[in-house]
C-alpha positions as CSV (number, residue, x, y, z in Angstrom):
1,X,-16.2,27.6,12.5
2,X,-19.2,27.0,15.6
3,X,-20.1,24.0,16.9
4,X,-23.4,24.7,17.0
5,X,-24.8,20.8,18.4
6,X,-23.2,18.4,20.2
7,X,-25.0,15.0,20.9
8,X,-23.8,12.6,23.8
9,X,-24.3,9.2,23.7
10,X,-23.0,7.7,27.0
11,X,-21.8,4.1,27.5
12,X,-23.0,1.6,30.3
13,X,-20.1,-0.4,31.8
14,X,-18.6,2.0,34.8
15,X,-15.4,0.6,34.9
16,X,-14.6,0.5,30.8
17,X,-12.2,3.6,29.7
18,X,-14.9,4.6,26.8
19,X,-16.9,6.7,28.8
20,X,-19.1,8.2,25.5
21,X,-19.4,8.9,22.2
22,X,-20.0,12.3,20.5
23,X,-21.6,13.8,17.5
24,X,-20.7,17.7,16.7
25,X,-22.6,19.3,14.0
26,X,-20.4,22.4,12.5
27,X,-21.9,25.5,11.6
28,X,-25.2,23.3,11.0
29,X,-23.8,21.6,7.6
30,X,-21.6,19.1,8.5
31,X,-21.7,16.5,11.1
32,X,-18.4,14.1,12.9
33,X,-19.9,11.1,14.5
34,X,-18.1,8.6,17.0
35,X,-15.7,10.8,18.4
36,X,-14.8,9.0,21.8
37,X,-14.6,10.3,24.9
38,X,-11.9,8.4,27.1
39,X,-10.8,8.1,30.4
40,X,-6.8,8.6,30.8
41,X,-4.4,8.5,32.9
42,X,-4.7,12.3,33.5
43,X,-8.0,12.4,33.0
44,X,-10.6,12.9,30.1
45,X,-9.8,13.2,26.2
46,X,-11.2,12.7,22.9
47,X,-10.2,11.1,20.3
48,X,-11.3,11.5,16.9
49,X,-13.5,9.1,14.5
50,X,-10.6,6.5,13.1
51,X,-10.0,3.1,11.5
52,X,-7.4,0.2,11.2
53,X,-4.9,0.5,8.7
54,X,-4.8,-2.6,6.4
55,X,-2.1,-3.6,4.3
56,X,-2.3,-6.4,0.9
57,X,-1.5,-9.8,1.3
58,X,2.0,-10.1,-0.9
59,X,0.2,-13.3,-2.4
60,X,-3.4,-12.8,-2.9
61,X,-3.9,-9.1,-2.6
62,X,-6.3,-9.4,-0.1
63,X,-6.3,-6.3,2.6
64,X,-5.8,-7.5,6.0
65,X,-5.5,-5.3,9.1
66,X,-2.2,-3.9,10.3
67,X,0.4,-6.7,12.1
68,X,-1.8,-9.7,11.1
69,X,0.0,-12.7,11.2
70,X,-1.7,-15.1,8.0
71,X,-3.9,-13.5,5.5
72,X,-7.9,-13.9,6.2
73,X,-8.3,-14.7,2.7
74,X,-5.4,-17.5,1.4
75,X,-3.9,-17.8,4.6
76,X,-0.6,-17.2,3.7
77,X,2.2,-16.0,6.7
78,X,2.6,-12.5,6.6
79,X,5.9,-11.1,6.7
80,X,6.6,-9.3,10.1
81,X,8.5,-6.3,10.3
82,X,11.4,-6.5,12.7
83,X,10.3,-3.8,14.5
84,X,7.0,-5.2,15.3
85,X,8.9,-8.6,16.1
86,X,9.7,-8.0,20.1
87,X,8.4,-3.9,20.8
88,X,10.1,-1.9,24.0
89,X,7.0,-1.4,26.1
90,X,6.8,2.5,25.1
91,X,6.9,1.5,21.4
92,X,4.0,-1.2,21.7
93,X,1.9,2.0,22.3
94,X,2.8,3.3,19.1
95,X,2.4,0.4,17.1
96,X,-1.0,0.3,18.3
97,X,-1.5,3.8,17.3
98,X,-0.2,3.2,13.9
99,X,-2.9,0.6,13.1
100,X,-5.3,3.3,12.9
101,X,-5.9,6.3,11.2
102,X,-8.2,8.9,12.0
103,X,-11.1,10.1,9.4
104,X,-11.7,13.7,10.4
105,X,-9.3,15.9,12.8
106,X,-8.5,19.5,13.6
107,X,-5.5,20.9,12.0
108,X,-4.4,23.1,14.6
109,X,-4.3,23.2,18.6
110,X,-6.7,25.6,18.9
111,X,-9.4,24.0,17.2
112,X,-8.9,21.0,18.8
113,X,-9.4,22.6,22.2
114,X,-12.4,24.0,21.1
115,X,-13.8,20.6,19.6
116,X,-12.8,19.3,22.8
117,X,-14.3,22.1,25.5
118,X,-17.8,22.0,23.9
119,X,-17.9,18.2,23.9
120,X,-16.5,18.0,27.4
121,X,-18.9,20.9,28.5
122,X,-21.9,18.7,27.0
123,X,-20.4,15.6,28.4
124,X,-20.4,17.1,31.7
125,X,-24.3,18.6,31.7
126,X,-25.2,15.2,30.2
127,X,-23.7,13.3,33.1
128,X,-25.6,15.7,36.0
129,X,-28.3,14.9,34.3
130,X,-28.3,11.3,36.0
């Protein structure tokens, strides 16, 4: 596998923890878009393309995002999970994590640290740019 383009899209607000969004074309035949570049506690990362996990109403059937509390369609409570009743503060983390899922991601460590070095390395030379 070669990365063979990667396309930076910075964002405006200075103080927001987005910093960018990336685009990686692979082996020029396939393209991941909105992979975000983010600013941590330790310093840069990426995280790849995701979206929320929704779940079906018990009474309509209607799919409504992860934790909701009434369904957007009937409106109808939605059982809460006693977990999700009154989190520790290191498991609210990881209830937000669950809402999401991500759509494409390397399967082992070393791809992913070569996804993220050539969209850090592009990050970087787009950002001397300014």
């Amino acid at each position: 596998m070669e990365i063979t383009e990667v396309r930076i899209f910075q964002k405006e607000s200075a103080n927001n923890k987005l910093k960018a969004y990336a685009t990686i074309t692979i082996d020029n035949a396939f393209v991941v878009r909105n992979i975000k570049i983010i600013e941590g506690k330790t310093g840069l990362f990426i995280a790849m393309p995701s979206r929320k996990i929704k779940e079906p109403c018990l009474k309509c059937n209607h799919k409504n995002v992860v934790h909701s509390k009434f369904c957007n369609e009937c409106g109808e409570r939605i059982p809460v999970s006693i977990q999700a009743v009154s989190p520790a503060p290191e498991e609210a983390h990881d209830l937000r994590q669950s809402e999401h899922k991500d759509i494409a991601h390397p399967i082992t460590a070393q791809a992913r640290e070569y996804i993220q070095k050539k969209i850090m390395d592009a990050y970087q030379a787009e950002k001397s740019k300014q």
